[in-house]
C-alpha positions in Angstrom: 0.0 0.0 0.0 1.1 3.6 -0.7 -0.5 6.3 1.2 0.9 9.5 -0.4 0.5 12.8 2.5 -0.3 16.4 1.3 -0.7 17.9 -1.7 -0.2 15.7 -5.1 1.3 18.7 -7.2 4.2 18.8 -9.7 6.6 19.5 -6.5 5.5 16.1 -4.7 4.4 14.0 -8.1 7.6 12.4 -8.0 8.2 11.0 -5.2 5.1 9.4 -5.7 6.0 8.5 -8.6 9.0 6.8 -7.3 7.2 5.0 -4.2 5.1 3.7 -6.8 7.9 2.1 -9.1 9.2 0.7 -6.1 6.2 -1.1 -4.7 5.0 -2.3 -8.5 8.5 -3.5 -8.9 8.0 -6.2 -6.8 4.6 -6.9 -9.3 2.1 -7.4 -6.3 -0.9 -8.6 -7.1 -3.1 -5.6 -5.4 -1.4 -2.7 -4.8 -3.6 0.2 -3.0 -3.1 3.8 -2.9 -4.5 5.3 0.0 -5.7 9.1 -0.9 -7.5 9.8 2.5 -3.9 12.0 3.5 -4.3 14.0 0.1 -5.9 17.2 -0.1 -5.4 18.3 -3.4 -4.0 16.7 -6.7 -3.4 18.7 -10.0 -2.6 17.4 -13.8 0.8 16.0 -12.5 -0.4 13.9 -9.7 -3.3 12.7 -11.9 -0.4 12.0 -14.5 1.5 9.9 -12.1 -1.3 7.8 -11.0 -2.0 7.3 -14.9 1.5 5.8 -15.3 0.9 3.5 -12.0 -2.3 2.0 -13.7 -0.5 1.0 -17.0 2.3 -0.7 -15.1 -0.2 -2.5 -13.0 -1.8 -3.4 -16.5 1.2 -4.4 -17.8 2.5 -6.4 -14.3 -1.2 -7.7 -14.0 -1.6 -6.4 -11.0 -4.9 -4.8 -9.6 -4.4 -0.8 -8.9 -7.2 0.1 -6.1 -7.3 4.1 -5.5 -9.5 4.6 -1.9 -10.6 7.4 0.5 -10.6 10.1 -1.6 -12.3 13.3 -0.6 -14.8 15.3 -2.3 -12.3 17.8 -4.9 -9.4 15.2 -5.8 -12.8 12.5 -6.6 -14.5 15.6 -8.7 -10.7 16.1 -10.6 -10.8 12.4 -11.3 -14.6 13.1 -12.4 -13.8 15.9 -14.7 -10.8 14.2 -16.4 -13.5 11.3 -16.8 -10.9 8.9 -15.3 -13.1 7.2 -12.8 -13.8 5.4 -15.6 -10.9 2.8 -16.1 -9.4 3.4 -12.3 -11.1 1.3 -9.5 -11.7 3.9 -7.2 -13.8 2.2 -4.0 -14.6 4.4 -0.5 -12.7 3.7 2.0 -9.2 1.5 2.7 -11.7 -1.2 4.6 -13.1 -1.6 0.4 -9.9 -1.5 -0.8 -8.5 -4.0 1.3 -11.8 -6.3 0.2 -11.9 -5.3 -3.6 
């Protein structure tokens, strides 16, 4: 599990992006990425969880985003990316999914 802390903007995207790379590395078969610590995400944040889902795709493993509050969901809503992420409520429906 990754639980990124803060604000997901082009100054904290990568190390994200690196915690990522290292936990997918390891090609787990869930790996689940706690927002409940993140308060606000812009295009570079949303960019880096992008990559994270193709490498799961490509490691077959199962990307689960969880506990996001009300404006990082409505970004994820206006990109229309709610779509292909699996995006459940809370980490308890994460940890189930």
């Amino acid at each position: 599990m990754v639980s990124p802390k803060g604000d997901l903007d082009m100054s904290r995207s990568p190390a994200l992006r690196n915690s990522l790379r290292s936990v997918q590395g390891d090609k787990p078969v869930t790996l689940i990425v706690n927002l409940a610590s993140v308060e606000y995400m812009d295009s570079s944040g949303l960019a880096t969880l992008v990559e994270a889902m193709k490498n799961a795709k490509s490691n077959s493993t199962k990307l689960v985003l969880c506990a996001m509050n009300q404006k990082v969901k409505a970004l994820f809503e206006i990109a229309r990316l709610h779509h292909y992420f699996n995006i459940v409520a809370s980490l308890d429906d994460a940890i189930g999914a």
